[in-house]
C-alpha positions in Angstrom: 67.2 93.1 109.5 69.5 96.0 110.6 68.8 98.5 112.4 69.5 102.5 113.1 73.4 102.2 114.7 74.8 105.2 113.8 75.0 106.5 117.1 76.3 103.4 118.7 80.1 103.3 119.0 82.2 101.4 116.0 83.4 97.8 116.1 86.6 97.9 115.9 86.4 96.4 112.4 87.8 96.9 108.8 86.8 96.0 105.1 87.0 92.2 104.3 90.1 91.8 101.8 91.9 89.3 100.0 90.4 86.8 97.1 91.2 83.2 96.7 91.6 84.1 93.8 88.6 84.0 92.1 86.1 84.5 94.8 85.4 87.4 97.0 86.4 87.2 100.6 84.2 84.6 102.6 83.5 87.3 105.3 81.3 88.8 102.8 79.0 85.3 102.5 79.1 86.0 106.3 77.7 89.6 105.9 74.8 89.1 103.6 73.3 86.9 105.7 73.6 88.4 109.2 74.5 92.2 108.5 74.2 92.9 104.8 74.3 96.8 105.5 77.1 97.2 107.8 79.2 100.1 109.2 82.9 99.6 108.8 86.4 101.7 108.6 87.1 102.3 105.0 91.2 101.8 104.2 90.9 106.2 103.5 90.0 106.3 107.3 86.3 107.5 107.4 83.6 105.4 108.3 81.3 103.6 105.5 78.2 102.1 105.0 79.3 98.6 103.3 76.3 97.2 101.1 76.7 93.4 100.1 73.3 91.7 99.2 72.2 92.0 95.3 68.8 94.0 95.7 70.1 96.1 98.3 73.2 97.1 95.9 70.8 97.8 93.1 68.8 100.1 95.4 71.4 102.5 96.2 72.7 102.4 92.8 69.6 103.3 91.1 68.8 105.9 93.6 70.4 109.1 92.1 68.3 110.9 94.1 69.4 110.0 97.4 72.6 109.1 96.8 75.5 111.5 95.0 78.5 110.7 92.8 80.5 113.8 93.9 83.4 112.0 95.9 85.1 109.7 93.3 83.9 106.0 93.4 87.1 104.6 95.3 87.7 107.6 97.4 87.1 105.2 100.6 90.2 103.0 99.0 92.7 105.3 98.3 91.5 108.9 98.9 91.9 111.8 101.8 88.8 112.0 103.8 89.8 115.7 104.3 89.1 116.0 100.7 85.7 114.4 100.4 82.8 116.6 98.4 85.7 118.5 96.5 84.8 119.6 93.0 85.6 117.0 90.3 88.1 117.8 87.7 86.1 118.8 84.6 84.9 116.0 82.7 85.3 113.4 85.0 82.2 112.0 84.5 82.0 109.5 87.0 81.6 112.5 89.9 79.0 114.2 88.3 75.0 114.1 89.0 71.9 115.0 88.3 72.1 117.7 85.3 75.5 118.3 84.9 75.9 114.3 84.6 73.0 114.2 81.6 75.1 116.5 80.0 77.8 115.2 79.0 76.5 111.3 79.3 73.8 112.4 76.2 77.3 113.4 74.3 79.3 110.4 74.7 76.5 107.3 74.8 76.1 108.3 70.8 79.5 107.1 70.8 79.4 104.0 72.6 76.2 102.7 71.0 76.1 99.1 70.2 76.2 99.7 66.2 78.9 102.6 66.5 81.0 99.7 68.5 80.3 97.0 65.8 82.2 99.0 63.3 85.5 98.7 65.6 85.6 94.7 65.2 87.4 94.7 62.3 90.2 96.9 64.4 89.6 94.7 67.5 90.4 92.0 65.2 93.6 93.1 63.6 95.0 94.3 67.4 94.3 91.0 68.8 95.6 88.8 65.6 99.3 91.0 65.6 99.6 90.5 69.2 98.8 86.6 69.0 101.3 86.6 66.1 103.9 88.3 68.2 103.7 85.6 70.9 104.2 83.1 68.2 107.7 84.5 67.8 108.8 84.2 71.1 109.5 80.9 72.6 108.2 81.4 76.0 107.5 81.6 78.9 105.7 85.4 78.5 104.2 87.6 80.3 100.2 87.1 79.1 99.5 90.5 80.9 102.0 92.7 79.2 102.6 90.9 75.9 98.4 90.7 75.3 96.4 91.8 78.0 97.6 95.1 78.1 98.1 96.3 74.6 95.0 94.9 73.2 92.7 97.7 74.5 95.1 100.5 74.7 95.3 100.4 71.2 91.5 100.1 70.5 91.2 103.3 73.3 93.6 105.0 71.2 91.6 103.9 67.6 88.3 105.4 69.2 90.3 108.8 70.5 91.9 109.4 67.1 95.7 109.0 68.3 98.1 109.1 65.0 99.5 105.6 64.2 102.9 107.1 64.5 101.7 107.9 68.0 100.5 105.1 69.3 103.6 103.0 69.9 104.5 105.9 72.9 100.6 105.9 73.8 101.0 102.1 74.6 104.5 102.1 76.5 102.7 105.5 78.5 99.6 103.9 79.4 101.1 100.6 80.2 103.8 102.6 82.7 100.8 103.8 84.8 99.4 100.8 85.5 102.6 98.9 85.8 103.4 98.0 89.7 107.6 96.9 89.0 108.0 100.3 87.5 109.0 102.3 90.5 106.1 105.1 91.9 108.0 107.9 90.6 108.5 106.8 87.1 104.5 105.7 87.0 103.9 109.0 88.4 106.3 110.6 85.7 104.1 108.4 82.8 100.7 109.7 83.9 102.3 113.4 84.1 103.1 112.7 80.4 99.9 111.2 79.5 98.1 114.2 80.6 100.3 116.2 78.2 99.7 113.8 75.3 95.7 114.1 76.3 96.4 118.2 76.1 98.0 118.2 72.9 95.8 115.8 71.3 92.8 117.8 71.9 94.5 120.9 70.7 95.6 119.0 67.6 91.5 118.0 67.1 90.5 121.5 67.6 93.0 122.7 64.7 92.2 120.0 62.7 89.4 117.4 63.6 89.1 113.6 61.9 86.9 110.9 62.2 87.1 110.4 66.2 85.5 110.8 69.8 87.1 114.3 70.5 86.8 115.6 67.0 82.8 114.5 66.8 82.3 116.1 69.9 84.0 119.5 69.1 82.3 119.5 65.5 78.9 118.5 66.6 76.6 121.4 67.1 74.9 121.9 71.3 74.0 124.1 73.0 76.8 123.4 76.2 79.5 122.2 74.0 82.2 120.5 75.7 85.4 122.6 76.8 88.9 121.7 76.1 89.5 120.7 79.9 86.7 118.8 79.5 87.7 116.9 76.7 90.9 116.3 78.4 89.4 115.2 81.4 87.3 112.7 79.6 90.2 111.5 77.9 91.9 110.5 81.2 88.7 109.1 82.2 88.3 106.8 78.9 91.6 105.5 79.1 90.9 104.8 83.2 88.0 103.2 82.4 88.7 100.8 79.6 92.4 100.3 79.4 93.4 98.6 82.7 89.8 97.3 83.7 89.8 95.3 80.1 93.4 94.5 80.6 92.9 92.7 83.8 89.6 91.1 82.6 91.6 89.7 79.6 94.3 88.1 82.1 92.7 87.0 84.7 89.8 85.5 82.5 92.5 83.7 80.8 93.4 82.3 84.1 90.1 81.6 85.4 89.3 79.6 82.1 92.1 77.6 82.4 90.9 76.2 85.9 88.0 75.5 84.3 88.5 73.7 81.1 84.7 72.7 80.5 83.6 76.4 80.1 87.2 77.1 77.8 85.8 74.0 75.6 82.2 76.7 74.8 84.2 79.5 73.8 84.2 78.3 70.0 80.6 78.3 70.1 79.3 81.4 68.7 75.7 81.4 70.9 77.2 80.7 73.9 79.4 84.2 73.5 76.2 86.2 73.8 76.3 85.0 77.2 80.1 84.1 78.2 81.6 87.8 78.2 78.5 88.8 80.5 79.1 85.2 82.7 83.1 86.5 82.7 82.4 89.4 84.1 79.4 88.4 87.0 82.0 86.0 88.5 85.1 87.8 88.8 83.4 91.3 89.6 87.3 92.6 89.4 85.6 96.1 90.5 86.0 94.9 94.1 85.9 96.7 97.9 83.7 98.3 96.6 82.3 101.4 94.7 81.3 104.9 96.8 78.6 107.0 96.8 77.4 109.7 99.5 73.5 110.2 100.6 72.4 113.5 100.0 69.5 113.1 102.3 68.1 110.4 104.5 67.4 107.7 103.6 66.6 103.9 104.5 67.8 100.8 102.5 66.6 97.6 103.6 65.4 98.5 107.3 68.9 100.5 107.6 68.5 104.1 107.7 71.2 106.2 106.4 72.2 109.9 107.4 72.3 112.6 104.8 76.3 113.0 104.5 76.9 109.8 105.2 79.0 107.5 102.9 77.8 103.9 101.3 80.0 101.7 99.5 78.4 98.8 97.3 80.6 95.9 97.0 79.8 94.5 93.3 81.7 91.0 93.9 80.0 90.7 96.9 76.3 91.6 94.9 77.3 89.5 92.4 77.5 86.2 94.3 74.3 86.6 96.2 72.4 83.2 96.4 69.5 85.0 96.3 69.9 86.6 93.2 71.8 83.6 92.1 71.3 80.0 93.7 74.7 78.9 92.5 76.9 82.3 92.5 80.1 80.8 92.8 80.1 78.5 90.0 81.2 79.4 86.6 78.3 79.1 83.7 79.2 80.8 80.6 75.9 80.0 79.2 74.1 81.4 82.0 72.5 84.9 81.6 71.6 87.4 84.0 71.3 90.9 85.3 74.3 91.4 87.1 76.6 94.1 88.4 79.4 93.7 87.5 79.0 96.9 84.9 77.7 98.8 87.8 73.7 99.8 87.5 71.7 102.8 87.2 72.7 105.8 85.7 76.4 105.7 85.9 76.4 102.2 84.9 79.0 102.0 82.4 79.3 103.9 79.4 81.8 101.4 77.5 80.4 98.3 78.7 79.9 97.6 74.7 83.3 98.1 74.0 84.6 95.8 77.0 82.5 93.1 75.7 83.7 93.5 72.2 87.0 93.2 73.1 86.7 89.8 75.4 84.3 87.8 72.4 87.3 88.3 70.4 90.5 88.4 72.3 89.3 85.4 74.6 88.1 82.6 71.9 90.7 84.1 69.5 93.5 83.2 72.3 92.1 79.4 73.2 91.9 78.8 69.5 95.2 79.9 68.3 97.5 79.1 71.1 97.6 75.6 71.6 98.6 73.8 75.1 98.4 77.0 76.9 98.9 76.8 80.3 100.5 79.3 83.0 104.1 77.7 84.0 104.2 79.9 87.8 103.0 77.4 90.8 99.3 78.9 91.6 100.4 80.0 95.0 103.1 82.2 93.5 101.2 84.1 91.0 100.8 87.6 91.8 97.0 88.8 92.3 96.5 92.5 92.8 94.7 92.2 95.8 95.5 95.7 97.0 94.4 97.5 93.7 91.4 99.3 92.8 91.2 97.3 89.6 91.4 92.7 90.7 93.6 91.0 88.1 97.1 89.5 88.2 100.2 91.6 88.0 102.5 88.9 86.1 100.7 85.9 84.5 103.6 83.7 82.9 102.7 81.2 80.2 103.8 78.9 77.8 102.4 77.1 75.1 103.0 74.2 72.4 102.5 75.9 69.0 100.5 79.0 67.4 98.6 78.1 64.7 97.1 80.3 61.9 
């Protein structure tokens, strides 16, 4: 059990990093069981509360009481300390609480309700078929990430937003600049200055003349706070944050993690054993990792730890996720195995499109094994680029090859 050290002077210690490749760092194994709530030196250079057991990770997350949502969820990775409890952009949902939070949640959950979701299979579908198509031109070897993993949910983000199909080619090459790491930083940064633009006239263009869409639904549907253009902007941003590069990695990297293990590829023809494999996916490669942040708003104590008001916390999902006390066997694969994990976060920012990312993977996953015979990734396994230093875990090139694409 821990105990109150926030007076006592720092160990000179960081955030455990690196994966190998699928697992979490084994300092974190190390941590549950002797100091699961620990106080390290976040990579942003502020001090942080680092929360690794299951139960422990479900406390704080279900706590939006104690614990606030104001500073952006990987501000400890990447962010300024001097500009902790700034206030979020407008509709950047994941910052808001309480209120404010309900708000604008209540609007968009209507649109990311299993049944609304079920009607963009036959879209999810057609994506995923033209792309597998497209690789069965090409002789190999490809890039999985950019020639499948990539596209696949930009363009279902774009279906769901309304973007014109003589739009969506440039929406594809835009998002795909952001998140792409050979593009130089000033050329990504350049492509997310432009996506903003296309997010700013795309609104306007749904104000002067709404469809059948997110944005235009939530301009036309009567409330009593209706949401603001720079609202709707922001939560454009957010969507296409959210589900674009998070699905895209999922897509690759599960590819990858299914072709290590060839008995759990074998199940993903079998229709009941999807209801559980996406969820399975997910739990075990937790690519959400170092960490998500929130700040306590009062004091508080989590598992014999007590934690200051204004005081940071950051829950480590992978690390949740592999608990042996919430799993006996974490670290082995099960796609028929169900369970309550975190890997979609828990509590009331949990998230919104978790419906949508598992759309995507029942289809785009056993739709790839099916159709593209022999696959196998052609760079040796200690060559293969992971993104260990990204918000978002995947690979940043997976190259593969294949011996024939069949209908």
């Amino acid at each position: 059990m821990t105990s109150d050290t926030s007076t006592t002077p720092l160990a000179n210690r960081g955030m455990p990093s690196g994966r190998c490749p699928f697992d979490p760092s084994a300092e974190y194994e190390q941590l549950r069981e002797h100091e699961p709530i620990v106080r390290v030196r976040a990579p942003a250079g502020f001090d942080v509360w680092l929360v690794t057991r299951y139960e422990d990770a479900r406390v704080v997350l279900g706590d939006g009481e104690s614990f606030s949502n104001v500073d952006a969820s990987s501000s400890h990775l990447m962010g300024d300390k001097d500009d902790l409890g700034g206030t979020p952009p407008p509709g950047v949902l994941l910052r808001y609480d309480g209120d404010e939070h309900a708000r604008l949640r209540l609007r968009l959950a209507r649109e990311f309700m299993v049944k609304r979701i079920a009607k963009l299979e036959p879209f999810v579908r057609e994506v995923v078929t033209s792309h597998i198509d497209q690789l069965a031109e090409q002789s190999g070897p490809v890039d999985l990430y950019r020639a499948f993993g990539l596209p696949v949910p930009a363009l279902v983000i774009g279906e769901i937003l309304g973007v014109a199909e003589e739009d969506r080619e440039e929406f594809e090459r835009a998002t795909a600049a952001q998140v792409d790491l050979s593009i130089p930083l000033e050329e990504r940064q350049a492509a997310a200055a432009a996506s903003a633009g296309f997010f700013a006239g795309l609104v306007r263009s749904k104000f002067e003349n709404p469809g059948d869409d997110l944005l235009s639904r939530l301009i036309l549907e009567p409330s009593e706070s209706p949401v603001t253009f720079e609202e709707l902007v922001g939560l454009s941003i957010l969507l296409l944050a959210a589900g674009h590069d998070t699905t895209a990695n999922m897509i690759t990297l599960g590819t990858h993690a299914l072709l290590q293990h060839p008995d759990q590829a074998a199940k993903l023809q079998d229709e009941h054993v999807m209801d559980t494999a996406v969820d399975e996916m997910i739990r075990y490669l937790s690519i959400v990792h170092n960490g998500v942040l929130r700040k306590a708003v009062r004091d508080v104590t989590v598992n014999g730890q007590q934690i200051r008001a204004g005081e940071h916390v950051a829950v480590v999902l992978e690390s949740a996720n592999r608990d042996t006390d919430f799993l006996p066997d974490a670290d082995q694969l099960e796609l028929e195995r169900r369970s309550a994990h975190v890997g979609f976060g828990y509590g009331a920012h949990q998230c919104l499109g978790q419906h949508l990312a598992r759309l995507e993977l029942r289809i785009a996953l056993p739709e790839l094994f099916r159709r593209v015979k022999g696959l196998r990734v052609v760079t040796p396994e200690g060559e293969i680029p992971f993104k260990d230093d990204m918000l978002v875990y995947g690979i940043r090139e997976l190259m593969v090859e294949w011996d024939e694409v069949v209908a």
